[in-house]
C-alpha positions in Angstrom: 70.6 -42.2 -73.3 70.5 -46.0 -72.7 72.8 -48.1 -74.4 72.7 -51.9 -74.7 74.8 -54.3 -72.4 77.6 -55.9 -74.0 77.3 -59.8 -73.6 79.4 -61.0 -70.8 81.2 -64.1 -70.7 81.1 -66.5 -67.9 85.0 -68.0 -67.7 83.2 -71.5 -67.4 81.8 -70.7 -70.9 85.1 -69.5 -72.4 86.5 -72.9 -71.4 83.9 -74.7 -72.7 84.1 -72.6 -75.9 88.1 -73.6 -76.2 86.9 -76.6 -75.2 85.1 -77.4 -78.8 87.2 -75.5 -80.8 90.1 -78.3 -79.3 87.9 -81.2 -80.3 87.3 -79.8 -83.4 90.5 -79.1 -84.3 91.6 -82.6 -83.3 89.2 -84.2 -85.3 89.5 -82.4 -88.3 93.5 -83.2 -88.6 92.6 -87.5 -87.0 90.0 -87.1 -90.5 92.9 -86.3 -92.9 95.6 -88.1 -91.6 93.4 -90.9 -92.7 94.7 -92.8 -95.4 91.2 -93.1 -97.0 90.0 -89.8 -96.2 92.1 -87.5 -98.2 90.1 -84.5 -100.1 92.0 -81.9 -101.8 91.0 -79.0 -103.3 94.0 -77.0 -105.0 94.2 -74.5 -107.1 97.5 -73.6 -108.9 98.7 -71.9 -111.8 100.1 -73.9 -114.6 102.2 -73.5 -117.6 100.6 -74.7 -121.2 103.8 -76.6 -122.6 101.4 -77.5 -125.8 104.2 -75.1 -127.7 107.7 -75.0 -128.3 109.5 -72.9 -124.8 109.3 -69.8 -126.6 105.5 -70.1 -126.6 104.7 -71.1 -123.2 102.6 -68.6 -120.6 101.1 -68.9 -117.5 97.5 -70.0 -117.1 96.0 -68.9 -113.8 93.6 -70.9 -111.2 93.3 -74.7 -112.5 91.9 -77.0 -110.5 93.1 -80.3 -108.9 90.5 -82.4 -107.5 90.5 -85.6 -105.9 87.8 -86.1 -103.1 88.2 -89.5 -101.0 89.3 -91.9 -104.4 92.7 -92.2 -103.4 95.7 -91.8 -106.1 97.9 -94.0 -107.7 101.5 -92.8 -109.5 104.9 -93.9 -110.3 108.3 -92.4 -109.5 109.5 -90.2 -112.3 112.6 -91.1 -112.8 114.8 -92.0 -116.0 115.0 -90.6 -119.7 112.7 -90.4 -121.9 112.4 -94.3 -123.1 112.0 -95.1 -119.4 109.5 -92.7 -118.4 107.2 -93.5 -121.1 107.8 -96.9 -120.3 106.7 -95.9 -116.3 103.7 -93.6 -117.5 102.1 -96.8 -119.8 102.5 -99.0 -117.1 101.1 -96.6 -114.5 98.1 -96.3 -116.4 97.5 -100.1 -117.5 97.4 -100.9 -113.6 95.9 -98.3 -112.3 92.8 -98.8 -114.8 93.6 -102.4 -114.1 92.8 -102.1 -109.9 90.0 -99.6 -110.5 91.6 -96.5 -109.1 92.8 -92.7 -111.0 95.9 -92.6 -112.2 98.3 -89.2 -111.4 101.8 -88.2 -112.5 104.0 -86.7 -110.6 105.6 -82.8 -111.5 109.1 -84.2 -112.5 107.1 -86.3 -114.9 105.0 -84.2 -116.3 108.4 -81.8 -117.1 109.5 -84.2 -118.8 106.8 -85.7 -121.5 104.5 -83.0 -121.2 106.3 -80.4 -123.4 106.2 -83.4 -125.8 103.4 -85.3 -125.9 99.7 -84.5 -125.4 99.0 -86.3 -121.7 95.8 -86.8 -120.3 96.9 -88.0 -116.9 96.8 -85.2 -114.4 99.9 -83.8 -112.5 99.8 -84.1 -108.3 100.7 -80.5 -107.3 104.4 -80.5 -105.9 103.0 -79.0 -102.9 100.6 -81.9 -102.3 103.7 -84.7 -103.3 105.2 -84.9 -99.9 101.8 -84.8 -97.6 100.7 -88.1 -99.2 101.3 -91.3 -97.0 102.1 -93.2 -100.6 102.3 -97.2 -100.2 105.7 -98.0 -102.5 105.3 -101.1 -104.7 108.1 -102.4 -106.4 107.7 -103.7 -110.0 109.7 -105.8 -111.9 110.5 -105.4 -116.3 107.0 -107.6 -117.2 103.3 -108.0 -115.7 102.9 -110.6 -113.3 99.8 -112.1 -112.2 100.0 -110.3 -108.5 99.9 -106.9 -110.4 96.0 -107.3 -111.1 95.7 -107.0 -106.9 97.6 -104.3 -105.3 96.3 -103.2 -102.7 96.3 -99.5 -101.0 94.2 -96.2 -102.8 97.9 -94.2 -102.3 100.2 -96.1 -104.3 103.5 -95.3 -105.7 104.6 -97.8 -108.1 108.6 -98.5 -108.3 110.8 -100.4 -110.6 111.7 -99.7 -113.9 109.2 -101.5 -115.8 109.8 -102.0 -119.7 107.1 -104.8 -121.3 104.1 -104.3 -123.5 102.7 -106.8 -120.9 101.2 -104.1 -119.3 99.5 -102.1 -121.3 99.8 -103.7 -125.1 95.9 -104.6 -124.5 95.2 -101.0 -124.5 97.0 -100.0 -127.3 94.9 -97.7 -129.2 94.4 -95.4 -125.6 98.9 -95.4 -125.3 99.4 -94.2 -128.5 96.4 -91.2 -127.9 98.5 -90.4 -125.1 101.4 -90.4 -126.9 100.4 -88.6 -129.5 102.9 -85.8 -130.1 102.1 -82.2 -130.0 101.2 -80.3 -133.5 104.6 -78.3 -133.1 106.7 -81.9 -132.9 104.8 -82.9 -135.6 105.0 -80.3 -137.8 108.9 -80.6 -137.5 109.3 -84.1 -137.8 107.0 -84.2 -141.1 109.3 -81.3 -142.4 112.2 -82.8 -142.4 111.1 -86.0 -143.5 109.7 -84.4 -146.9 113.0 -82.6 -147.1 114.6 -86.0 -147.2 111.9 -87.4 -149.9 113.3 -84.4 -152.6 112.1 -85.2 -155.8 111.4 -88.8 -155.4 107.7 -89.8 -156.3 107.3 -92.4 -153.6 109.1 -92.6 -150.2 109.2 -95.5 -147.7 110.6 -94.0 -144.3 112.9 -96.4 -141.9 113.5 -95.2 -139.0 117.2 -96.1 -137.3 118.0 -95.6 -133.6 121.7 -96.8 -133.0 122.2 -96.4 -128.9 125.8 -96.1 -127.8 126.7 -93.7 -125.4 127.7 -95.6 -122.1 126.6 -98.9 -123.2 129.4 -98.9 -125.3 131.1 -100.0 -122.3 128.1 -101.0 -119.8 127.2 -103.8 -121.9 130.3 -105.9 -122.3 131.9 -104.7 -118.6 128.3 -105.3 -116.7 126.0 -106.8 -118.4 127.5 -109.2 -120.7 126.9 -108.2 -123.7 126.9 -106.5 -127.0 125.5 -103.3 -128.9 124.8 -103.6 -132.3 128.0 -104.2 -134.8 128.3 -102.9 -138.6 127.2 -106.7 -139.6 123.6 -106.1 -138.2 123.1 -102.9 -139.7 123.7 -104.2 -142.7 121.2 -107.1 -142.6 118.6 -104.6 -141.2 118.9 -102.5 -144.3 119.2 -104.5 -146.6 116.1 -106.3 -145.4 114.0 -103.1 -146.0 116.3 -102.5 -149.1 115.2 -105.7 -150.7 111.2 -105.2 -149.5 110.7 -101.9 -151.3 112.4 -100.2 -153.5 112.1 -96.8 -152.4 113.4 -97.1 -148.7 115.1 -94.3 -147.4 116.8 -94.2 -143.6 116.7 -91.8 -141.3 118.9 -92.1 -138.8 119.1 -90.8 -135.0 122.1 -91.8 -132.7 124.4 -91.0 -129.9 127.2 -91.6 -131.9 126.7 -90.4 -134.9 130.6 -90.3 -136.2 130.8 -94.3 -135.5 127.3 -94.3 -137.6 128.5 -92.4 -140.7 131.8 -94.9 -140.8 130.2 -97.9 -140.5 126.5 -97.5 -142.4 126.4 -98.1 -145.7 125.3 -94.6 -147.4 126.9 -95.2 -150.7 123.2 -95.5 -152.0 122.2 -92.0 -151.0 119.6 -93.3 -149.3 120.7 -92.4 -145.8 120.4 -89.7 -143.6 122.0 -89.0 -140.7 119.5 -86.9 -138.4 120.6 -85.0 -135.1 123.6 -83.9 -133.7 124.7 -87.1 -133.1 124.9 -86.3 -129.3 120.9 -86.0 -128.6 120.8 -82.8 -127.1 117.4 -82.6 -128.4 115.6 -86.4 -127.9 112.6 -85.5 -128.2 112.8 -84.5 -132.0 115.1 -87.1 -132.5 112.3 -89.6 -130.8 109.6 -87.8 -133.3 111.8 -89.0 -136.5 112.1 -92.3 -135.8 108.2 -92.4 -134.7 107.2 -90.6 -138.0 108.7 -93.4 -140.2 106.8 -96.0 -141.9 109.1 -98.9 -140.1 111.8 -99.3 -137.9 115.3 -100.6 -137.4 116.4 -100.0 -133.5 119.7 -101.5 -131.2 118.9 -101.7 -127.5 116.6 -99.5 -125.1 113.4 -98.4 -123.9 114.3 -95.4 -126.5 113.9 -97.6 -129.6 111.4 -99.8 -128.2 108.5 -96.7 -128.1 109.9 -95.5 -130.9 109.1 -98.6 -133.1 105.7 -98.9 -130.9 104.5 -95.8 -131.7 105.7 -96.0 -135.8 103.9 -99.2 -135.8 104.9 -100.7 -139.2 107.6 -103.3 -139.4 110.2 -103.2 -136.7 113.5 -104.9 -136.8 115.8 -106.0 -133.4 118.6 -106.7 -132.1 118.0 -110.3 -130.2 120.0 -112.6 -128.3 122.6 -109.9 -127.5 123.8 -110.8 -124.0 125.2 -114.7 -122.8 123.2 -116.9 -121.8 124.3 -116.4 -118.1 124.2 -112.4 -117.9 122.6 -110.6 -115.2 120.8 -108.6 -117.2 118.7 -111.4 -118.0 117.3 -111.5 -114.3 116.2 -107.8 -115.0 114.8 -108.1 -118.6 112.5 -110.6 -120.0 113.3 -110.4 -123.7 110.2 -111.7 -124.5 108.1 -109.4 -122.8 110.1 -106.4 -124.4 109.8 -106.9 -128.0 106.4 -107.5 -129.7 105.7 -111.4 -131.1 105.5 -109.8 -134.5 108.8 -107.9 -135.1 111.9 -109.3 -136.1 114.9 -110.1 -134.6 118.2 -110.9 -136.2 120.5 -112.3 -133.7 124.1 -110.3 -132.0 127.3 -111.5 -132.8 128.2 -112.4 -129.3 132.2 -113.6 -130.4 134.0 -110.4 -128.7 132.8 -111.5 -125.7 134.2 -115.2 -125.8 137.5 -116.2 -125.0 140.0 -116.0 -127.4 141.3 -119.3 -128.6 
């Protein structure tokens, strides 16, 4: 019986063999070390946050894709008023210098579970193998913005201006629209509140305290809104339609119910007073017809996404405060809301 040779190998052709495989190898890892030669294909497992926790689940093998057209995100840090803020911007300039927008995981935790994003998430075991360009923005658009350069880019800052994405409004509110769950809640409570009257106009209230109780005076400068502008807030919606009802959300709640006017029975004081839960807080205020909000980036998308009338506090730092090197006023609040001006006299020297 004849069997066949086995194939012999020549050491010179071993080497030669080891050879390739080296060059290979070496110009496989030169090819995506590249900055513009990047091309993932992933495939994770996901949860479906388009339900309250209870209802969430695992959903196997969806794909993340992105072959040689770079990425551009944002750092995901903040609350909620700030991350919105860093999501709307992220997408004006991104669609602004042509390239895909992509949020990172720590993002998507947090607005995900609340709103129904389109933007997709960068895979936390991707985050870190990305050689991302950081680019630092300031509060309001700037004219350089419409040129960054790089296809990785990671933009910084803590941007808060509808300069950067006002002229796409109708697509930021779609991605901000909340999920049917939120909704349902917020429209629930809201017709609890209506009772038996015929007609209802809602007006939304955010009163931010907290630490800027103390940050704004000691840092910054300034003031948070006082019993006087409350009053002139309401009573401007009070006069305007007879059937205004407020619903209001807070982080101090007991300084709210001392110093609001709810002799009426028109007001409603919404939460726990300590927003353990912000994101059904944030749904109240943005379910309302218009809006009466204090200071920060939580009341600002709040009134953006009610649309309606919205009513400000303005002027409510000196002249000289730092903050005013951070924040551009005018590029926070729309041209068409109203601002009533702070009392600035507890920060003046007393005569």
């Amino acid at each position: 019986m004849h069997f066949p040779k086995r194939p012999t190998f020549s050491p010179s052709c071993l080497l030669v063999g080891l050879c390739f495989l080296s060059l290979v190898s070496i110009s496989t890892f030169w090819h995506l070390q590249r900055n513009d030669s990047y091309s993932w294909w992933w495939t994770i497992s996901v949860k479906n946050t388009s339900g309250p926790p209870e209802h969430e689940h695992v959903t196997p093998s969806v794909s993340f894709r992105n072959k040689d057209g770079g990425m551009w995100t944002v750092d995901p840090f903040g609350r909620l008023g700030n991350q919105m803020g860093k999501y709307a911007t992220l997408y004006g300039l991104a669609k602004l210098n042509g390239h895909q927008a992509y949020i990172l995981p720590a993002m998507h935790q947090k607005l995900a579970p609340i709103f129904k994003l389109t933007l997709p998430m960068i895979p936390s075991e991707l985050v870190d193998k990305i050689p991302w360009r950081k680019y630092y923005l300031h509060d309001w658009m700037s004219e350089e913005y419409r040129h960054i350069e790089g296809k990785y880019v990671q933009l910084t800052g803590t941007p808060c201006s509808y300069t950067f994405y006002d002229h796409l409004r109708h697509e930021i509110r779609q991605e901000f629209a909340f999920h049917d769950y939120i909704k349902e809640d917020a429209n629930r409570y809201l017709l609890q509140v209506r009772g038996q009257r015929k007609t209802v106009t809602y007006i939304g209230v955010h009163v931010r305290r907290g630490d800027y109780v103390t940050v704004m005076p000691n840092k910054w400068k300034g003031v948070v809104a006082d019993k006087s502008y409350l009053d002139k807030a309401m009573n401007y919606f009070r006069e305007k339609y007879h059937d205004a009802v407020f619903v209001v959300a807070s982080n101090g709640m007991a300084w709210c119910k001392e110093n609001m006017n709810a002799s009426r029975g028109d007001v409603y004081f919404a939460g726990d007073g300590q927003e353990s839960s912000p994101e059904r807080d944030f749904a109240l205020i943005a379910h309302c017809n218009h809006t009466i909000m204090t200071i920060g980036t939580f009341g600002i998308w709040a009134s953006y996404l009610a649309g309606g009338e919205t009513i400000y506090l303005a002027n409510y730092t000196l002249p000289d405060s730092p903050f005013l090197k951070l924040f551009k006023p005018s590029a926070a609040f729309l041209p068409d809301w109203i601002g009533i001006p702070a009392d600035l006299s507890p920060l003046l020297p007393k005569s």
